[in-house]
C-alpha positions in Angstrom: 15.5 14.1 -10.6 16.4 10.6 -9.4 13.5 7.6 -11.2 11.6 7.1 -8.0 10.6 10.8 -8.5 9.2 10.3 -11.9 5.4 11.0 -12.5 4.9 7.1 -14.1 6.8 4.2 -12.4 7.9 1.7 -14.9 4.8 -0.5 -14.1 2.7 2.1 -14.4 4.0 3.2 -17.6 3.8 -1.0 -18.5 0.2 -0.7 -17.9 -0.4 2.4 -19.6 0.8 1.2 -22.2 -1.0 -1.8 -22.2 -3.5 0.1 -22.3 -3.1 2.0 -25.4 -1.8 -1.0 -27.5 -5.2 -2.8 -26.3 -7.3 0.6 -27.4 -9.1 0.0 -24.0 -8.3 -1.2 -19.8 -5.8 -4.3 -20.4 -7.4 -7.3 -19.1 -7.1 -8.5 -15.6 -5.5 -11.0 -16.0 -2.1 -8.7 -17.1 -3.2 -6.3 -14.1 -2.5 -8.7 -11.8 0.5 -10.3 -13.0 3.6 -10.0 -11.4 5.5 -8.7 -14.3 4.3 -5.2 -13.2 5.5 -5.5 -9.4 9.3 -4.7 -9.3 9.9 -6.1 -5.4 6.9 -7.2 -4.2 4.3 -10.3 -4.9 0.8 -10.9 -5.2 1.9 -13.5 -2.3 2.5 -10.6 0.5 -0.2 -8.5 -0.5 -2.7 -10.9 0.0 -1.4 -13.0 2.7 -3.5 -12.6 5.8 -3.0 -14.9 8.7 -6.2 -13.9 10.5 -8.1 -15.2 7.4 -5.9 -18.2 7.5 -6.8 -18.9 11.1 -10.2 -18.3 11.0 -10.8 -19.8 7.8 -11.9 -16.9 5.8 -12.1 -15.7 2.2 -9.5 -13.0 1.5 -9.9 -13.4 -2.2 -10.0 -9.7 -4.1 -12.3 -8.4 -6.1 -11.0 -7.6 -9.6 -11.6 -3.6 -8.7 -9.3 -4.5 -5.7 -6.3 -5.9 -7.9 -6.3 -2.9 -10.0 -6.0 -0.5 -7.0 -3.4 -3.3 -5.7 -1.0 -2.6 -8.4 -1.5 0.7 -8.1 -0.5 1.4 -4.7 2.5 -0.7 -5.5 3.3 1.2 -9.1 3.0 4.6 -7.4 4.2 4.2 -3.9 5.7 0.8 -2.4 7.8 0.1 -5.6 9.1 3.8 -5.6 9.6 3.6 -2.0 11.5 0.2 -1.6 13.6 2.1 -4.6 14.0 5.3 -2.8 15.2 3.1 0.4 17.5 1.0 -0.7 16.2 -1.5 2.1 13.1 -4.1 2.1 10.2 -3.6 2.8 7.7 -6.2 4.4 4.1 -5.8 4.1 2.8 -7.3 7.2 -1.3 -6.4 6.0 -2.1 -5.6 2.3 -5.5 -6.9 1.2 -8.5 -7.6 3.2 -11.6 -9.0 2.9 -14.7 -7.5 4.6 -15.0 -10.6 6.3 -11.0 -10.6 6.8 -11.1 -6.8 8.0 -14.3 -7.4 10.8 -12.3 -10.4 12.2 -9.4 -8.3 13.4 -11.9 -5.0 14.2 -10.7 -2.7 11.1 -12.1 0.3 10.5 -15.4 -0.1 8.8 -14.0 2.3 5.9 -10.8 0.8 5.7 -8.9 1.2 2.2 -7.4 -2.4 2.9 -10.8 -3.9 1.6 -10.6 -2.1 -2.0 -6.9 -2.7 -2.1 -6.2 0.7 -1.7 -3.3 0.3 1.4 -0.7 -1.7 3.0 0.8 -1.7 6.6 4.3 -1.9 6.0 7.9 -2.1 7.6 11.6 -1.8 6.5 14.5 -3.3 7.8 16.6 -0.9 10.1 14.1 1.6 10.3 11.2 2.5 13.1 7.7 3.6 12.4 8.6 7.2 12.5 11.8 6.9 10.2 9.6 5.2 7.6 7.2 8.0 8.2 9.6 10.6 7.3 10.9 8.7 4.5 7.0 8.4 2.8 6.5 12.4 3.5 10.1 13.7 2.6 9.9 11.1 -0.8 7.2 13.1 -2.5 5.2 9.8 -3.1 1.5 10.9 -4.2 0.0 8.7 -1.3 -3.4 9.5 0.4 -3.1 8.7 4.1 0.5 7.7 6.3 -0.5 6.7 9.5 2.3 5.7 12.0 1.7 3.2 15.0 3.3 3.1 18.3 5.7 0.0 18.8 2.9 -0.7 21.4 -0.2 -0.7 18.5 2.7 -2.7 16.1 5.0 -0.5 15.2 4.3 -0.3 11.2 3.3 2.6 8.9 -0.1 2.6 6.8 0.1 3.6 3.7 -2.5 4.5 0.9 -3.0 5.3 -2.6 -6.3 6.2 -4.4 -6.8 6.4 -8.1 -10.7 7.4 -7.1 -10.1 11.0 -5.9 -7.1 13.2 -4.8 -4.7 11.6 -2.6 -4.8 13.8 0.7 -1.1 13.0 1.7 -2.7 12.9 5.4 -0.1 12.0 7.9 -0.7 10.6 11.0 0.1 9.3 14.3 -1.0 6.4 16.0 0.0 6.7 20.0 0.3 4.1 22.3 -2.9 5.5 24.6 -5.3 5.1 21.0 -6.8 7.1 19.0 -4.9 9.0 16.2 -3.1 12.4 15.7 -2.0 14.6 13.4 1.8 14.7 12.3 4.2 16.5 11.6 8.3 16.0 10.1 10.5 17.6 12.7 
């Protein structure tokens, strides 16, 4: 069994740890630092050129930085592992105000931090899609997109519930489908 397979990622045993040393939930403030994130940054999860554009807020809640680095402990640090290849989140957090301004779902797990729309070098949307349901990453929803609709995979990760490991597709014509690995 290869370390991306491993029930605890290496940040996520950092903040379990953390958390046992402190006899309570670590502070915030060692949440959210980078020292947890093996390839990516606070930076690119929170970047958001709508919000630049318009102007708006796309600061996170503190509930939203936790379920930040959890998505990145138990699925995009994994999976940039697994892969071998970067991976470039092109929308991580949004603000409500942030996720209205480009007509996201009303429900959208960007807005509690709980998902990223990523890409990897060399590989469509429906190779990365493979990739996230053949890896055995405990993710909740991975919705592919059309090159038409972007071109990108959404991923999610809840620590709320169950993940779901929902997979589907995103067709050029709208709407969404379920999907299947060939």
């Amino acid at each position: 069994m290869t370390a991306s397979f491993l029930p605890f990622t290496a940040g996520a045993l950092g903040l379990l740890l953390l958390f046992l040393a402190s006899g309570g939930p670590p502070a915030v403030a060692a949440v959210v630092s980078n020292r947890f994130f093996q390839f990516f940054s606070w930076a690119e999860l929170l970047a958001s050129g709508a919000a630049k554009r318009l102007g708006l807020d796309n600061t996170p809640t503190e509930a939203a930085k936790v379920n930040l680095a959890a998505l990145v402990n138990n699925v995009l640090d994994p999976l940039r592992a697994m892969l071998g290849r970067p991976i470039r989140v092109t929308s991580g957090f949004r603000s409500p105000a942030v996720n209205e301004a480009i007509h996201g779902s009303s429900t959208s797990q960007h807005m509690q931090g709980e998902a990223a729309d990523i890409m990897a070098d060399g590989l469509d949307a429906t190779l990365l899609l493979t990739a996230i349901v053949r890896s055995g990453l405990p993710f909740d929803q991975a919705i592919g997109y059309d090159p038409e609709r972007g071109g990108h995979v959404h991923v999610s990760f809840t620590t709320h519930r169950a993940n779901r490991r929902e997979v589907l597709w995103a067709p050029a014509s709208g709407g969404y489908r379920p999907w299947a690995v060939a």
